[in-house]
N, C-alpha and C positions, 0 to 999 in steps of 0.2 A: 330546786333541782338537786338531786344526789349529786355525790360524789361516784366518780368510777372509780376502782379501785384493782391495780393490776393483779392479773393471778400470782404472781409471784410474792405480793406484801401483803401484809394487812395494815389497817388502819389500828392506833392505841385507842385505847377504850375513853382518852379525855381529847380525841379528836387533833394532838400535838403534833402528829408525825404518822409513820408507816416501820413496820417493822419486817425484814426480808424473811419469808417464810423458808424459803432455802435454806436459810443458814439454821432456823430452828429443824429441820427434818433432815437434814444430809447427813447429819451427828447422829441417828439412830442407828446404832447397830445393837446383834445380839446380846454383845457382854454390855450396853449399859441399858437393857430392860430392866425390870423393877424384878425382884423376886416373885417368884409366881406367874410370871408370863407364860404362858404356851409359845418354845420355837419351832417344833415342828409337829405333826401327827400323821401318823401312818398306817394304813387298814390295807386287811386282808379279808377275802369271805371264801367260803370252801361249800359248795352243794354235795359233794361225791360223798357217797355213800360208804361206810365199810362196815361188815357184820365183825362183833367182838367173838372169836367161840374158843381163844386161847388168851392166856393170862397173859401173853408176852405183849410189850406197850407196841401199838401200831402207828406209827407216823401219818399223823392226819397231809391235808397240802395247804394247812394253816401256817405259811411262815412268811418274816419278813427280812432285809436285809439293812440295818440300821446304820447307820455311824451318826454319835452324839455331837451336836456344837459344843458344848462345854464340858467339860472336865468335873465340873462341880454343879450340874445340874441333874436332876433327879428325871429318871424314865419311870414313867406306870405302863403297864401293859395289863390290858385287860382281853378275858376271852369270854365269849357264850357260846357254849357247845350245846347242840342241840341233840339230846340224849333218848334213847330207847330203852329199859329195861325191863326182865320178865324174868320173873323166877321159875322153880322149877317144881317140884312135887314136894322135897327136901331139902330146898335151897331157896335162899334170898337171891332177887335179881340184885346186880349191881352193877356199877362201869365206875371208871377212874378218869382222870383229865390232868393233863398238868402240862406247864409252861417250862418249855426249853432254852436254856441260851446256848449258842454255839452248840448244841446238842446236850447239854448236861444239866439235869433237874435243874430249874433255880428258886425250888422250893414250895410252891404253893399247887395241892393237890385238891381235888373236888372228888366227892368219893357218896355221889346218890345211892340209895337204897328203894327198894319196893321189895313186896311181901313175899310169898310162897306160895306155891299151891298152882290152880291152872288160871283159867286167864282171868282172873280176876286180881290177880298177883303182877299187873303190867303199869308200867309209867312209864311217860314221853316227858319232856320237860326240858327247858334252858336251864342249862347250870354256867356260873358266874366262878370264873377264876380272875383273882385282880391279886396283882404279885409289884413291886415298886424297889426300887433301889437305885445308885449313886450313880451318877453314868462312870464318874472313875476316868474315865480317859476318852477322849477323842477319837479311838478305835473303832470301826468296822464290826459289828456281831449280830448275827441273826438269831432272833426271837422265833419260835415254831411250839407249835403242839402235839402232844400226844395224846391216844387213849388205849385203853382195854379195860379187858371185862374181866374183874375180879374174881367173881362168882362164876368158875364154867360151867356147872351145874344149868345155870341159867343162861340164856342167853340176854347179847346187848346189842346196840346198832347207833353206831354215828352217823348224825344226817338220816333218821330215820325219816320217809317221805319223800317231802319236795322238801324240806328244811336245808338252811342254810346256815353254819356257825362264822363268825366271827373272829377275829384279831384285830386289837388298837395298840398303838406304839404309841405314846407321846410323852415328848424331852419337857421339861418344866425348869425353867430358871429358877437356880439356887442361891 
């Protein structure tokens, strides 16, 4: 006949005793994860459409509102924008992409191209922005995106279709 064995313990591997599981899992918290843990992750998806037909950056409604658990843990943020572009007679299609903190570049820019000419000069496509940095502090800051169209010559379109873009937040133990 087995043994029962309450949910609270376990039994030691040479059958001597029970060991309280409690006490091994109530000591979990964030700061003593191993490095490289995922603490939290955070998504955004955005359908809404906007036609690019000026170079100024438009504010996608890709944003998130973050605060880090640690100080010394590293955020990635990744985006897929789902992209339209079409050139023109005399111009390359283009569009741009980039990841905002608190509203200010934080450096990483996507910048597709397509050809010239009429419609044989068109591309749709996912573009991949992935940007990562220190979280620094335990503060409050929202990640969002932008886009426009480089080339006005041509036109661009976020969210072209039914397409849907993307935003990932996630804190990584350092």
């Amino acid at each position: 006949m087995a043994s029962k064995i309450k949910v609270d313990q376990i039994q030691t591997a040479d059958g001597s005793g029970t060991i309280a599981l409690q006490n091994q899992l109530s000591g979990m918290t964030d700061a003593s994860l191993p490095t490289g843990s995922v603490l939290q992750v955070a998504t955004d998806y955005d359908g809404d459409s906007i036609t690019m037909s000026t170079s100024s950056w438009q504010t996608t409604n890709l944003s998130i509102a973050f605060t880090p658990k640690k100080a010394d843990s590293k955020i990635v943020i990744t985006s897929v924008l789902n992209l339209f572009m079409a050139g023109s007679g005399n111009q390359h299609g283009s569009a741009q992409g980039q990841i905002k903190k608190d509203g200010s570049d934080l450096g990483e820019l996507v910048w597709p191209w397509c050809g010239y000419g009429g419609t044989e000069a068109q591309a749709t496509m996912p573009c991949t922005l992935i940007v990562e940095e220190t979280s620094g502090s335990t503060s409050a800051r929202t990640y969002s995106v932008s886009v426009r169209n480089y080339q006005t010559g041509g036109g661009s379109t976020f969210n072209p279709y039914t397409g849907k873009s993307s935003l990932v937040v996630m804190e990584i133990a350092g």
